[in-house]
VOBA-1610 file (N, C-alpha, C; in pm, whole numbers, padded with zeros to 5 digits, always signed):
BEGIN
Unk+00806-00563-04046Unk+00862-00490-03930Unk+00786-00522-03802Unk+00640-00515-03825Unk+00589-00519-03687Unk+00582-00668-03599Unk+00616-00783-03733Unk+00631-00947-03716Unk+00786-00947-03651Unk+00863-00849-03671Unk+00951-00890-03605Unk+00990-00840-03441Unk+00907-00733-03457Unk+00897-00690-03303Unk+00769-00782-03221Unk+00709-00849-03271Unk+00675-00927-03205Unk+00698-01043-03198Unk+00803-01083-03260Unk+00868-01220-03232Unk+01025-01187-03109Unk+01056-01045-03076Unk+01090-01000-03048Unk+01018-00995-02836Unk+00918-00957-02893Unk+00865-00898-02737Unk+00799-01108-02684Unk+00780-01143-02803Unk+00748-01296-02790Unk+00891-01375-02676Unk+00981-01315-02709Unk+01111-01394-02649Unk+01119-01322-02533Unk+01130-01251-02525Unk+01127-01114-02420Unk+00993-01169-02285Unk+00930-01284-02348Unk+00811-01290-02215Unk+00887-01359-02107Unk+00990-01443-02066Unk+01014-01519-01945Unk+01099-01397-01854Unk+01130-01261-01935Unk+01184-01131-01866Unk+01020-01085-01804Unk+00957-01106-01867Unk+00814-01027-01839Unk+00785-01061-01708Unk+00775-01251-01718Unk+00728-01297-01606Unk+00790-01205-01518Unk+00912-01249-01527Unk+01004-01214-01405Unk+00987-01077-01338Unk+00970-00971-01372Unk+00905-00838-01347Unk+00784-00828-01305Unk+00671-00914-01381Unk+00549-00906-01301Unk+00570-01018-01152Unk+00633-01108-01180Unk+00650-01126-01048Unk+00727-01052-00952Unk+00807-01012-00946Unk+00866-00906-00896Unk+00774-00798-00831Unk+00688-00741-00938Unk+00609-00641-00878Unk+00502-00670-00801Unk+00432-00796-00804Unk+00320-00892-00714Unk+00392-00910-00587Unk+00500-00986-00576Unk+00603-00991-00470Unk+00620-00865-00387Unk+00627-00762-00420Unk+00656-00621-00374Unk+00565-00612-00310Unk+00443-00596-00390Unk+00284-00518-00362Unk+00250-00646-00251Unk+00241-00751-00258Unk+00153-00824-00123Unk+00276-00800-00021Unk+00445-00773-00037Unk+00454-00776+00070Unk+00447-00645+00191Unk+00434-00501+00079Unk+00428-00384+00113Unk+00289-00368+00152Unk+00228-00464+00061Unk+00043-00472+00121Unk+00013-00527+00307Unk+00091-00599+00323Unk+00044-00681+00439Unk+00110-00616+00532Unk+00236-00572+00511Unk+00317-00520+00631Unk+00277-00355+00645Unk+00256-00277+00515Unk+00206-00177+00567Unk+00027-00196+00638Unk-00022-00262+00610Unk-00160-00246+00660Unk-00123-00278+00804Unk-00071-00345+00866Unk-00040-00459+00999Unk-00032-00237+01086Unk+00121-00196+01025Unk+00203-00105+01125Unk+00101+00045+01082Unk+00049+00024+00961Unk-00106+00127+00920Unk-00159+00156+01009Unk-00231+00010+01081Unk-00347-00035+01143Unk-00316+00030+01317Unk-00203-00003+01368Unk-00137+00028+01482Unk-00139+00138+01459Unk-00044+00205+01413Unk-00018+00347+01374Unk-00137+00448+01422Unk-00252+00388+01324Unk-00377+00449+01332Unk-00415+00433+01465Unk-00460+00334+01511Unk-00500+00324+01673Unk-00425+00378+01769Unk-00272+00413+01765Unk-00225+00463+01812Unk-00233+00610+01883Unk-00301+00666+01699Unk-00274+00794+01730Unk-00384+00822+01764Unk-00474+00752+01790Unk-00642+00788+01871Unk-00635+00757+02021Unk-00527+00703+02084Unk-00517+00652+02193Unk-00557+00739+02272Unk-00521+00863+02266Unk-00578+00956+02328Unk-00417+01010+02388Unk-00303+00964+02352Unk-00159+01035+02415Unk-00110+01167+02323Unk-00135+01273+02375Unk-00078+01369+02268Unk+00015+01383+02226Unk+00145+01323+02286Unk+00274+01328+02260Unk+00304+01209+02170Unk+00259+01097+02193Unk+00271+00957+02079Unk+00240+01013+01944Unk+00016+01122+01938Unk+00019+01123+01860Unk+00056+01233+01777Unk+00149+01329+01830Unk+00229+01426+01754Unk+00306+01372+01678Unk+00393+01291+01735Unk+00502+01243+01685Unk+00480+01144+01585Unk+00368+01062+01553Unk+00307+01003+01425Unk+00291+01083+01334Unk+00180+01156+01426Unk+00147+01286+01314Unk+00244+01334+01237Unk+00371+01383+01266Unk+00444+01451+01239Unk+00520+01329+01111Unk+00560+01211+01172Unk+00606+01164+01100Unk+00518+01148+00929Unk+00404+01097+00943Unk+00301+01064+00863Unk+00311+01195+00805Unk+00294+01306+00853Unk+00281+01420+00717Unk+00437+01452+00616Unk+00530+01390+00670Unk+00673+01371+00652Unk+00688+01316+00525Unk+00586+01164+00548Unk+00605+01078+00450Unk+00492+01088+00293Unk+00370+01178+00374Unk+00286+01199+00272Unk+00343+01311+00204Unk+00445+01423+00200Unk+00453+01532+00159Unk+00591+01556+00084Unk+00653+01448+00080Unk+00782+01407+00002Unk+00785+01330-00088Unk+00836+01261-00238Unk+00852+01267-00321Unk+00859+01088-00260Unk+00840+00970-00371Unk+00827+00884-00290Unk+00976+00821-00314Unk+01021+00887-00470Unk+01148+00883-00545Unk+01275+00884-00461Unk+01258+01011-00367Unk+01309+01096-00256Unk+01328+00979-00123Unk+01236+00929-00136Unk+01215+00843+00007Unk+01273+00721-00018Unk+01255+00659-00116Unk+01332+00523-00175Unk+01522+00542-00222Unk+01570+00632-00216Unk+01711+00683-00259Unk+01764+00695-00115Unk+01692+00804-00032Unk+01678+00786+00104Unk+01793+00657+00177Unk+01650+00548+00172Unk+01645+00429+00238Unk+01784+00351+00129Unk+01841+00344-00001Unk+01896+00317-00046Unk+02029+00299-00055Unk+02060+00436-00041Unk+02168+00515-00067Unk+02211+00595+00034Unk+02154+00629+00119Unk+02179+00725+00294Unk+02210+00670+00380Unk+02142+00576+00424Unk+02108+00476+00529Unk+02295+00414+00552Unk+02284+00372+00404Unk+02397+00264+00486Unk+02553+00376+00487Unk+02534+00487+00427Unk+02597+00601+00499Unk+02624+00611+00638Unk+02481+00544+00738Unk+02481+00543+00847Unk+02495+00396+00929Unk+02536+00344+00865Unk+02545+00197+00893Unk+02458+00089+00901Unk+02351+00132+00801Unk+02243-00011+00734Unk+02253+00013+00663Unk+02319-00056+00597Unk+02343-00106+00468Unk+02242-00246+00415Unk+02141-00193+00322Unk+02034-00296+00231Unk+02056-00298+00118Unk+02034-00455+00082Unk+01992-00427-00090Unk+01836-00391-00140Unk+01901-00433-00284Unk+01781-00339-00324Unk+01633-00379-00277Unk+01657-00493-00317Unk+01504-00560-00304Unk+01454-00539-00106Unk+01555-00525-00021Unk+01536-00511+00095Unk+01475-00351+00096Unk+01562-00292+00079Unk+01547-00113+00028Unk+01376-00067-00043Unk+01363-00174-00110Unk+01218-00107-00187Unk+01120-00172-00114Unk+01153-00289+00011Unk+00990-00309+00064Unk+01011-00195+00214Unk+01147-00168+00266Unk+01137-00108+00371Unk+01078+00022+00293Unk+01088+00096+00212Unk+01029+00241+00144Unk+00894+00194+00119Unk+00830+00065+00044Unk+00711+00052+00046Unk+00621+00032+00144Unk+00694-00031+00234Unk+00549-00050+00371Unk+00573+00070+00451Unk+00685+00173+00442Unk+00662+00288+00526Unk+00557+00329+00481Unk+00592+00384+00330Unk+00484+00426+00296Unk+00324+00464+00245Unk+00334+00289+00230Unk+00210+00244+00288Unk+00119+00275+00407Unk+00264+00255+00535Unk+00210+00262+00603Unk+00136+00410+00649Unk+00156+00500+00610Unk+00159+00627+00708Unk+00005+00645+00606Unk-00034+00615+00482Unk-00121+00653+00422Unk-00235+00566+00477Unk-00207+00428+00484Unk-00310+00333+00584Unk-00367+00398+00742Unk-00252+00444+00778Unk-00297+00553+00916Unk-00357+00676+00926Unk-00381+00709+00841Unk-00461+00854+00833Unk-00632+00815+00744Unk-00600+00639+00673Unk-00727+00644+00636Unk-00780+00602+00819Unk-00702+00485+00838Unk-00763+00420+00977Unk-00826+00554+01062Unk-00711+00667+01067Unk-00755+00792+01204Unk-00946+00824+01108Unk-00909+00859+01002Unk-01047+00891+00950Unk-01185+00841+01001Unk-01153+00659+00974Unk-01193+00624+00992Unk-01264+00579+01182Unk-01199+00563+01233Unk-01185+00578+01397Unk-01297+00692+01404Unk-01259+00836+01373Unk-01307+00978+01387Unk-01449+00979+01365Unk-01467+00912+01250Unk-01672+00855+01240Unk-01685+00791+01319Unk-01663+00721+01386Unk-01765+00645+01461Unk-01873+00701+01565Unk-01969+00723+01580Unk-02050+00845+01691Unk-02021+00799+01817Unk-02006+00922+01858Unk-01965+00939+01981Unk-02063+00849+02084Unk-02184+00883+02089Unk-02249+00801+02145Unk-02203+00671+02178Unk-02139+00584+02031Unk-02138+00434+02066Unk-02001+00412+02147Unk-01907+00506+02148Unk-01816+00503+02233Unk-01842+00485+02376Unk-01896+00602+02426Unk-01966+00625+02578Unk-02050+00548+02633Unk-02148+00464+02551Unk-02176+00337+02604Unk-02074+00249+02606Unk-02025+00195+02526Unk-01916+00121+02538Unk-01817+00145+02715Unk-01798+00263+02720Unk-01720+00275+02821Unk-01836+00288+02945Unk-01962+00302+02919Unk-02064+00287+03024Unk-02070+00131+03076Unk-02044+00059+02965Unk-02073-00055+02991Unk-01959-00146+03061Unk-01803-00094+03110Unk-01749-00114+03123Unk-01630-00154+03034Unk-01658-00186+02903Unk-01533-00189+02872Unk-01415-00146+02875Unk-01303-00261+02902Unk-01142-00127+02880Unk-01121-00096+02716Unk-01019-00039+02676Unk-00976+00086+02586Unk-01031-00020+02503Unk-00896-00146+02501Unk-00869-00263+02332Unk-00993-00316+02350Unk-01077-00354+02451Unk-01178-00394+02395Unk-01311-00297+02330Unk-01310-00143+02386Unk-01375-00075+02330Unk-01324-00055+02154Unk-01217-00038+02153Unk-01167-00048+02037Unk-01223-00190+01943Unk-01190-00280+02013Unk-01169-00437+01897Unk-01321-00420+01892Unk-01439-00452+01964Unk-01561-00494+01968Unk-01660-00350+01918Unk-01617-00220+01970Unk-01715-00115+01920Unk-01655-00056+01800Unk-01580+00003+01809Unk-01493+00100+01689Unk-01415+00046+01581Unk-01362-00054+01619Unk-01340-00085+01428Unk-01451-00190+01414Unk-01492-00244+01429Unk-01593-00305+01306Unk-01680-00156+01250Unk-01705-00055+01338Unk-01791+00040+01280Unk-01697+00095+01156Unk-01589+00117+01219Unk-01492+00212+01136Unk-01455+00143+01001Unk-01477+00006+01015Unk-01428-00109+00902Unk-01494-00046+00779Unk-01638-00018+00792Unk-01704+00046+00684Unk-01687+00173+00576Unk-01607+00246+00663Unk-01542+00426+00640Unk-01398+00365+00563Unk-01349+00284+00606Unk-01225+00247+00616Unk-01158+00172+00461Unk-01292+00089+00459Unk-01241-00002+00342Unk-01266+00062+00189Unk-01300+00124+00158Unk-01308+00192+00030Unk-01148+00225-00003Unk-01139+00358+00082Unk-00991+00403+00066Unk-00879+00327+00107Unk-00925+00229+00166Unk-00832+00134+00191Unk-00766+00056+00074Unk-00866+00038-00008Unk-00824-00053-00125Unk-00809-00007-00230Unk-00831+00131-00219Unk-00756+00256-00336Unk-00615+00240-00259Unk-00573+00255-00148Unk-00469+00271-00127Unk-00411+00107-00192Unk-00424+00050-00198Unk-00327-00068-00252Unk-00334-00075-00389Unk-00410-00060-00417Unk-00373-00054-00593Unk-00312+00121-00594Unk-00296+00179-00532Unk-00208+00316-00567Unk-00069+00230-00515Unk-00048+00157-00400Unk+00064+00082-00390Unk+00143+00037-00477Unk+00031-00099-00573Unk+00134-00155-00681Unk+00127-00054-00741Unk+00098+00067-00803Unk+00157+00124-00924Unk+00274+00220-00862Unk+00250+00272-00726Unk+00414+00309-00663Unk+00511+00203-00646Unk+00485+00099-00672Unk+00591-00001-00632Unk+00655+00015-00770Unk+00618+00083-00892Unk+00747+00083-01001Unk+00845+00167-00965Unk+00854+00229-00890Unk+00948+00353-00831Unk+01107+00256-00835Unk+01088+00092-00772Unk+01190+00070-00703Unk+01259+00017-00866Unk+01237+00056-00967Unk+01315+00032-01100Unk+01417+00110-01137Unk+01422+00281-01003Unk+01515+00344-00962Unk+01628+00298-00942Unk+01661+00200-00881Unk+01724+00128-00783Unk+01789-00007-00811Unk+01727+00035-00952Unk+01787-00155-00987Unk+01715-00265-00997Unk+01600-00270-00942Unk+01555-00385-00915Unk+01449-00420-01057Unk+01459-00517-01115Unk+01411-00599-01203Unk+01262-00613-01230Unk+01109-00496-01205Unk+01029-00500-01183Unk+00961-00469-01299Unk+00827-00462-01333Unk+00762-00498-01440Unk+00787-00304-01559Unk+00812-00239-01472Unk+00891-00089-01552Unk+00999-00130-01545Unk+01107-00159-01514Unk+01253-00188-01551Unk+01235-00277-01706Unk+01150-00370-01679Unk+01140-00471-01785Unk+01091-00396-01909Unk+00993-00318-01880Unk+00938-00229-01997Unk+01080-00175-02103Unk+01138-00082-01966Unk+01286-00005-02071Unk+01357-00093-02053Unk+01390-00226-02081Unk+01510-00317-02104Unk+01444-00326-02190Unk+01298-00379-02247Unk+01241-00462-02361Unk+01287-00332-02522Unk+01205-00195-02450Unk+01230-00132-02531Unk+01351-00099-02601Unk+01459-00126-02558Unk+01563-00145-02601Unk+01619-00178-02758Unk+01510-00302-02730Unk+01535-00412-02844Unk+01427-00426-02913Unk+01310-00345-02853Unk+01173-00385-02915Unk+01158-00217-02981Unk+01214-00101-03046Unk+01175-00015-03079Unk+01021+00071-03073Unk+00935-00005-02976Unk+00852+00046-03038Unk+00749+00087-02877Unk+00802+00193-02835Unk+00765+00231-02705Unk+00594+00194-02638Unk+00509+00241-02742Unk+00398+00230-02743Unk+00327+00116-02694Unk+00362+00013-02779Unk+00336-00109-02784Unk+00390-00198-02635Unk+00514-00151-02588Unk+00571-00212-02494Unk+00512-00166-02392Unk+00506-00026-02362Unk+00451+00023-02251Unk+00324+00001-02235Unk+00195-00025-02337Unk+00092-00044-02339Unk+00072-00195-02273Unk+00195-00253-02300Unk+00184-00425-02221Unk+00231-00440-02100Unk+00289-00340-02049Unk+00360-00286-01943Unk+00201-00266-01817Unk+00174-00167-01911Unk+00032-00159-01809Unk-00068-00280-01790Unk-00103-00296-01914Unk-00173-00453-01856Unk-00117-00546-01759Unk+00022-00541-01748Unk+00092-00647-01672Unk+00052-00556-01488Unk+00036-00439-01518Unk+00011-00380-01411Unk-00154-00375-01359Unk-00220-00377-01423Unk-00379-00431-01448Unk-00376-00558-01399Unk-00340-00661-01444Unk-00399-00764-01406Unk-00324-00776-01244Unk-00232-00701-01224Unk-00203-00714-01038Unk-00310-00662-00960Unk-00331-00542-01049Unk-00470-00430-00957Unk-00588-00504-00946Unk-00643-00577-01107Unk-00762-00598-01072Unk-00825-00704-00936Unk-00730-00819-00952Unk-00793-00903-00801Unk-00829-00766-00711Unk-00747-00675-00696Unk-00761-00580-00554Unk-00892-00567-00551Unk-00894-00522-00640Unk-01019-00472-00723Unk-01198-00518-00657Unk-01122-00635-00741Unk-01266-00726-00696Unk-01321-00799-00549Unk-01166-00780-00502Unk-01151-00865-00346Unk-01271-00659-00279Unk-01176-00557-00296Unk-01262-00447-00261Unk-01411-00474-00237Unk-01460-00529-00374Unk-01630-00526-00418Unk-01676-00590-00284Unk-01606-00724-00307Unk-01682-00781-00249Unk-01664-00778-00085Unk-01580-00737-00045Unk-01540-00755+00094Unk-01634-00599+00130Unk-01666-00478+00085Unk-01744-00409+00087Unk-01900-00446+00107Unk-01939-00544-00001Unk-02056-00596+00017Unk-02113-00673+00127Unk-01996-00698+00171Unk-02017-00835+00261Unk-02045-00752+00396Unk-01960-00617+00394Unk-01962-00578+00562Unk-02089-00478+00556Unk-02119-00399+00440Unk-02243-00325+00374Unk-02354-00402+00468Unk-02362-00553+00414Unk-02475-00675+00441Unk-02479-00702+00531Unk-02328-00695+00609Unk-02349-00800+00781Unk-02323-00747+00860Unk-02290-00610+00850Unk-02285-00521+00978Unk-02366-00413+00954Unk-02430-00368+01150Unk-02538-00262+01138Unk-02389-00216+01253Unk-02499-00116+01298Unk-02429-00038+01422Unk-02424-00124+01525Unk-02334-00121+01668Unk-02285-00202+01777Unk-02384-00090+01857Unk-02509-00207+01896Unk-02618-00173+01993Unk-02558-00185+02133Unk-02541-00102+02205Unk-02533-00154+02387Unk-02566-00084+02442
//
């Protein structure tokens, strides 16, 4: 019995690929585009405009406080109610880098919020304008606060990116319950299911370590 479910899940691997690629595909592209409108977002709402940053604010607690299930059906199935009409695979990166994004912006505000005040006020003693007080004093400081939860947030990414198996789309959980289908034996499938989801996380993983270490090592505080 168990030789034949694995000659079984054996045939079943060029579906596998196809799902773990699928879900790699998702995650770098929900990775890059939410960090990019994260990153803005975040600077945005420090700009110092109260009305810009209400209206982030507002949005961002919108997106953190709803169901992500909710938010992907949303963008799916509503939208073109209203005349955008997407497919799926369009549908699950616009739901993924939103929601990426709004979680990337509240680590960024966090992060921004440490930086001591002090190194600001020189900065602006010294003449700098805003983006350069920003680019040259405050995020490299903030880079430090920033990147931990930063890279929890992407590996919490790929494992929200199975959501879009809601929807149709062919991703490394869709593949799980198609396999199981034919492979009876839940345990076993889903247990390979996760590894296929492991080995996406771990690079994150390690890129984290080390890109931590590196700014740990080569950055002090911005003397002026």
């Amino acid at each position: 019995m168990i030789w034949q479910q694995l000659e079984s899940l054996y045939g079943s691997y060029p579906l596998a690929l196809r799902g773990l690629g699928m879900t790699a595909l998702l995650s770098l592209i929900a990775l890059a585009g939410g960090t990019l409108i994260g990153f803005g977002l975040g600077i945005l709402r420090t700009a110092g405009n109260r009305v810009l940053a209400g209206i982030i604010g507002a949005w961002v607690d919108l997106i953190r406080g709803t169901p992500f299930l909710v938010q992907i059906f949303i963008v799916f199935f509503i939208l073109p109610e209203l005349g955008l009409e997407l497919d799926a695979f369009s549908a699950g990166i616009v739901a993924l880098v939103n929601l990426n994004a709004c979680f990337i912006c509240e680590i960024v505000v966090a992060g921004i919020d440490s930086v001591p005040k002090g190194q600001v006020e020189a900065a602006l003693a010294s003449g700098l304008a805003r983006w350069q007080r920003m680019r040259l004093v405050v995020l490299p400081q903030a880079m430090r606060v920033v990147l931990p939860p930063l890279v929890g947030q992407y590996v919490l990414l790929v494992k929200d990116s199975s959501v879009v198996s809601a929807i149709g789309l062919t991703d490394l959980t869709r593949v799980g319950w198609l396999v199981v289908q034919r492979v009876p034996n839940g345990l076993l499938v889903f247990f390979l299911v996760g590894v296929g989801y492991f080995i996406v996380c771990y690079p994150l993983i390690l890129l984290a370590r080390r890109l931590e270490a590196r700014l740990g090592a080569g950055q002090g505080e911005v003397q002026l």
